[in-house]
C-alpha positions as CSV (number, residue, x, y, z in Angstrom):
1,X,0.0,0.0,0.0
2,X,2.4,2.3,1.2
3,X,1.8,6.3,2.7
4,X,3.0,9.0,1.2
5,X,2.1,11.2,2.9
6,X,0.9,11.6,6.9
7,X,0.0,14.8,8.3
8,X,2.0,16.2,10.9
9,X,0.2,18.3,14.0
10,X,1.5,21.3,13.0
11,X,-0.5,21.4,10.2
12,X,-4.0,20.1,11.8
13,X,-5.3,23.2,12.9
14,X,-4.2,24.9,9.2
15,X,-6.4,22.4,7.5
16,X,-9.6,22.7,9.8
17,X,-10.0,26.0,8.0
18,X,-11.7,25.8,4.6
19,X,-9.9,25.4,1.8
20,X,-12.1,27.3,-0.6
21,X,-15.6,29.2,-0.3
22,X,-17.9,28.0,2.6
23,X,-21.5,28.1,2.2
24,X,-22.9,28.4,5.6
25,X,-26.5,26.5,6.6
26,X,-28.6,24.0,6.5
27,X,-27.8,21.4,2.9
28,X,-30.8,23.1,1.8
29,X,-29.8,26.2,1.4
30,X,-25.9,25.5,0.9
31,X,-27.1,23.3,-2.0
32,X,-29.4,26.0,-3.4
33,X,-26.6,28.4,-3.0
34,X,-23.7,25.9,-4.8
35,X,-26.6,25.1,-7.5
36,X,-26.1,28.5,-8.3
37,X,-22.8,29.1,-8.5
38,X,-22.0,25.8,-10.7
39,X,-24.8,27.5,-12.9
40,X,-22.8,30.8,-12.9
41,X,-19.3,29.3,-13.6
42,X,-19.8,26.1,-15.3
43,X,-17.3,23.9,-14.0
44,X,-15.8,21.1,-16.1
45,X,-16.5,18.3,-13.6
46,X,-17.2,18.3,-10.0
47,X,-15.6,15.9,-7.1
48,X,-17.2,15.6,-3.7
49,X,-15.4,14.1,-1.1
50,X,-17.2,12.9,1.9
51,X,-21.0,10.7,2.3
52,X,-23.2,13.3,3.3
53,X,-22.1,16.2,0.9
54,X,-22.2,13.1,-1.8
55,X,-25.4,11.8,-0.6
56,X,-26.8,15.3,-1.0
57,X,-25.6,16.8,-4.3
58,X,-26.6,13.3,-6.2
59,X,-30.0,13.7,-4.4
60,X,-30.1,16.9,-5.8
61,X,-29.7,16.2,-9.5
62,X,-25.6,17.9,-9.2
63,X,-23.6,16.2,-12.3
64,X,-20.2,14.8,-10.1
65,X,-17.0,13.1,-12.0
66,X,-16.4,11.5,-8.8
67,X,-17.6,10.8,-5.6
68,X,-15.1,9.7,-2.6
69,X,-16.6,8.2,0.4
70,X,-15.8,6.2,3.3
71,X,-19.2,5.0,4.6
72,X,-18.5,6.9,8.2
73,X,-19.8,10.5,9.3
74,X,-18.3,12.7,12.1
75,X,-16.3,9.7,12.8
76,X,-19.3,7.4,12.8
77,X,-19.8,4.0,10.8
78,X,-23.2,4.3,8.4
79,X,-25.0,2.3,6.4
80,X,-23.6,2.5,2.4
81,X,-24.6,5.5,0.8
82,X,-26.3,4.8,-2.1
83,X,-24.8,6.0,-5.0
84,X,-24.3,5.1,-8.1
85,X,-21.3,4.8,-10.9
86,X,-19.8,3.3,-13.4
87,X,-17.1,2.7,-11.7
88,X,-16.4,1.8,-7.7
89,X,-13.2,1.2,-6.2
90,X,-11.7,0.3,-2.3
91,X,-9.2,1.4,-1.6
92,X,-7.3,1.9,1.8
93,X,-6.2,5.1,3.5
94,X,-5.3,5.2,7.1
95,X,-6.7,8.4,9.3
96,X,-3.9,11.1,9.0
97,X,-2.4,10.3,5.8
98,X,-2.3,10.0,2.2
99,X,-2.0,6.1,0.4
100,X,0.2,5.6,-2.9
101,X,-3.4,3.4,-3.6
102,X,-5.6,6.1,-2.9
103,X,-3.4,8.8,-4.7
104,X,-3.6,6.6,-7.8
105,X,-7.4,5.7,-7.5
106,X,-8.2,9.4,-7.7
107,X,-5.5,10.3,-10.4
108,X,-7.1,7.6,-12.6
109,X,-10.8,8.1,-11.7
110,X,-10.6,12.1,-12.9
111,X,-8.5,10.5,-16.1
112,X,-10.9,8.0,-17.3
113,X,-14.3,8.5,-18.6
114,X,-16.8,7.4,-16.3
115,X,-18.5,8.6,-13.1
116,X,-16.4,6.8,-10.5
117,X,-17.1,6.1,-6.5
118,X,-13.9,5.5,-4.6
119,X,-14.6,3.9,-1.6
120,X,-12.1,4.3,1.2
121,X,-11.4,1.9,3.9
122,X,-10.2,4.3,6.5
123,X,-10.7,8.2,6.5
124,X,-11.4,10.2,3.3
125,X,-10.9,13.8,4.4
126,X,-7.2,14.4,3.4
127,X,-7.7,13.2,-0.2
128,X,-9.8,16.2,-1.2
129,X,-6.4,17.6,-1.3
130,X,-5.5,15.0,-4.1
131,X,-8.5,16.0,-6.0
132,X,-8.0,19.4,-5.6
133,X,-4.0,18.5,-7.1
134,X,-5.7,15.6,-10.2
135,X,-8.6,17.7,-11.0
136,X,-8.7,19.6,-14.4
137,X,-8.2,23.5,-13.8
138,X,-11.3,25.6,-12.5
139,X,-13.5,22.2,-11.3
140,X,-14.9,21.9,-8.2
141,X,-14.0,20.1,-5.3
142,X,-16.5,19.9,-2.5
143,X,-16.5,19.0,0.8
144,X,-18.5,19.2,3.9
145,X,-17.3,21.4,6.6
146,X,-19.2,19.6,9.8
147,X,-22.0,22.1,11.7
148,X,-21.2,24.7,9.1
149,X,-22.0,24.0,5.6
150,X,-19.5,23.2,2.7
151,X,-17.1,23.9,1.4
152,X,-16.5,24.6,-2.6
153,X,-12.6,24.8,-3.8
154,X,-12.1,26.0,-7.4
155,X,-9.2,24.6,-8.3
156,X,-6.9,26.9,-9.7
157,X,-3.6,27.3,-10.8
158,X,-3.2,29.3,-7.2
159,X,-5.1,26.7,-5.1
160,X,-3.3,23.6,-6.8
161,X,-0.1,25.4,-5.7
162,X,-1.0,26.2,-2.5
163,X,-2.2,22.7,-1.9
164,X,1.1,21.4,-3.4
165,X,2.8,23.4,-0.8
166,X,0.6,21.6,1.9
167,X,1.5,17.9,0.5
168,X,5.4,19.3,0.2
169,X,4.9,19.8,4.3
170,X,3.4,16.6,4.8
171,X,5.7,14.4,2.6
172,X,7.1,11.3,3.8
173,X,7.7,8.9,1.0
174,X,8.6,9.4,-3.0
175,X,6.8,7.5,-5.0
């Protein structure tokens, strides 16, 4: 399997701030509110990363590329959400770090043609930085920011930098 990358404390607190715009409320409205802004800047594909922001947008009618989940919410084992693709994959990824397996899984999923469902045996939350890295310029990455809404990331040339600099401190392995 093999980590590439394991986050250190220092930089804990950094990422419990969002990465990108957070739409504050109830899914509701945060939906209603990210409806209109996909509308407004047309993203070429959209990622979620997490089962209740997933569960949501495909409930909603949102379009996503891929969806990557670890059945668990605040910390908490759940049923499967149901979602479908054309493509699912398990993969594993420790709390705290980054997989080569799960690195690959994404990079492949946003490079292939089909809706794809990664399901992670583990934690999930770190690899929105992955998609943020893998996914084709000005897409959207969202993610769930928990009792405050979510959390859209644009990822730009900027943002894929700034998240480069974050793997950079976090690197423990080449691969």
């Amino acid at each position: 399997m093999g980590t590439a990358y394991v986050l250190p404390l220092a930089l804990r607190r950094k990422l419990k701030k969002p990465l990108g715009t957070l739409i504050r409320g109830s899914f509701e409205e945060t939906v209603k509110k990210f409806k209109q802004i996909v509308d407004e800047e047309k993203p070429p594909i959209i990622i979620s990363v997490g089962d209740t922001v997933s569960k949501n947008l495909v409930e909603n009618r949102i379009s996503l590329k891929l969806m990557i989940i670890d059945n668990r919410v605040m910390r908490k084992d759940i049923a499967p959400v149901p979602l479908n693709a054309e493509v699912e994959k398990h993969v594993k990824n420790p709390s705290g770090t980054i997989t080569f397996e799960a690195l690959k899984a994404i990079k492949e999923s946003l490079e292939a043609d089909q809706r794809t469902k990664i399901v992670i045996d583990g934690e999930e939350d770190l690899l929105a930085l992955c998609a943020i890295l893998y996914a084709p310029e000005n897409s959207f990455v969202v993610y769930g920011q928990p009792h405050e809404g979510m959390v859209v990331v644009k990822a730009t040339k900027q943002k894929k930098e700034e998240v480069a600099r974050i793997l950079k401190a976090m690197e423990v392995a080449k691969g």
